[in-house]
C-alpha positions as a printed Julia matrix, in Angstrom:
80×3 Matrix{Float64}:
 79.56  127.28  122.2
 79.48  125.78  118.64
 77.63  122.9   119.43
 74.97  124.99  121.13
 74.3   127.34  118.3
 74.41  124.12  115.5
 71.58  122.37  118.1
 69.41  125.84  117.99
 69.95  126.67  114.46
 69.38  122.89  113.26
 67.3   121.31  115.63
 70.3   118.31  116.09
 73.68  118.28  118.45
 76.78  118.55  116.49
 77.71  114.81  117.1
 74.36  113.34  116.4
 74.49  115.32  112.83
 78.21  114.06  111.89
 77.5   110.36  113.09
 74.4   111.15  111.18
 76.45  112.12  108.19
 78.8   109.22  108.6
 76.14  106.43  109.06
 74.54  107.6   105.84
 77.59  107.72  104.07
 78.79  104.11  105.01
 75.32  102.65  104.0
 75.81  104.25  100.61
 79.66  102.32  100.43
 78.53   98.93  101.31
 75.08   98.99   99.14
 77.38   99.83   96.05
 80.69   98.02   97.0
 79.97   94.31   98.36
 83.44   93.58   98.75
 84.26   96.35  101.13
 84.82   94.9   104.79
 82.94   96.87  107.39
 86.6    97.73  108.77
 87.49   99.49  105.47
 83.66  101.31  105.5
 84.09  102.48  109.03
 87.67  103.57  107.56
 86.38  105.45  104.87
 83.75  107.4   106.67
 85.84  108.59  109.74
 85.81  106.16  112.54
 89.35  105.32  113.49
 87.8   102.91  116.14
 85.8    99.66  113.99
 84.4    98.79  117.58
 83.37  102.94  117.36
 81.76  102.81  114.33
 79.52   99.43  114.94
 78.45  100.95  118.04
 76.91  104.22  116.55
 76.08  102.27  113.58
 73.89  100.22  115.82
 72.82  103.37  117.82
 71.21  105.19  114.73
 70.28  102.22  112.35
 69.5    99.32  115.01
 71.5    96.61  113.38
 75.17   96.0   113.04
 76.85   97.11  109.57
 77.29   93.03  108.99
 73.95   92.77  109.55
 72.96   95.29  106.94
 75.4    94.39  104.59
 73.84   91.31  104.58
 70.32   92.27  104.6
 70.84   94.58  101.88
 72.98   91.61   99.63
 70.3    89.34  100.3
 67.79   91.91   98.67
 69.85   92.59   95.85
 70.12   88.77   95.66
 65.81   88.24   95.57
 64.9    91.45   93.46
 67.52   90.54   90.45
């Protein structure tokens, strides 16, 4: 019942906005903490599963968290 109302009142399914939530969250850790592992960000922002958290990380962003951690150290790296 919940979930229905959230969808028609916000346009978005419950899950998709919390993953939502979650994704943006964890993007925000690992652009301002470079030491953080992506078990510790997954951690942080609520997925007690790391294999969980890649997959919807993938899902929404299209990359792996490595793979954007990496990205967004080697932009940091060029634009210095």
């Amino acid at each position: 019942y919940l979930s229905r109302i959230f969808k028609k009142e916000m346009g978005i399914g419950l899950l998709d906005y919390i993953h939502n939530v979650r994704i943006t969250n964890a993007k925000k850790l690992m652009e301002n903490q470079s030491d953080i592992t992506v078990k510790e960000v997954g951690d942080q922002v609520g997925y007690y599963n790391s294999v969980a958290f890649i997959r919807a990380f993938k899902r929404y962003e299209g990359m792996t968290p490595g793979q954007y951690k990496t990205s967004f150290e080697w932009v940091k790296t060029v634009y210095r």
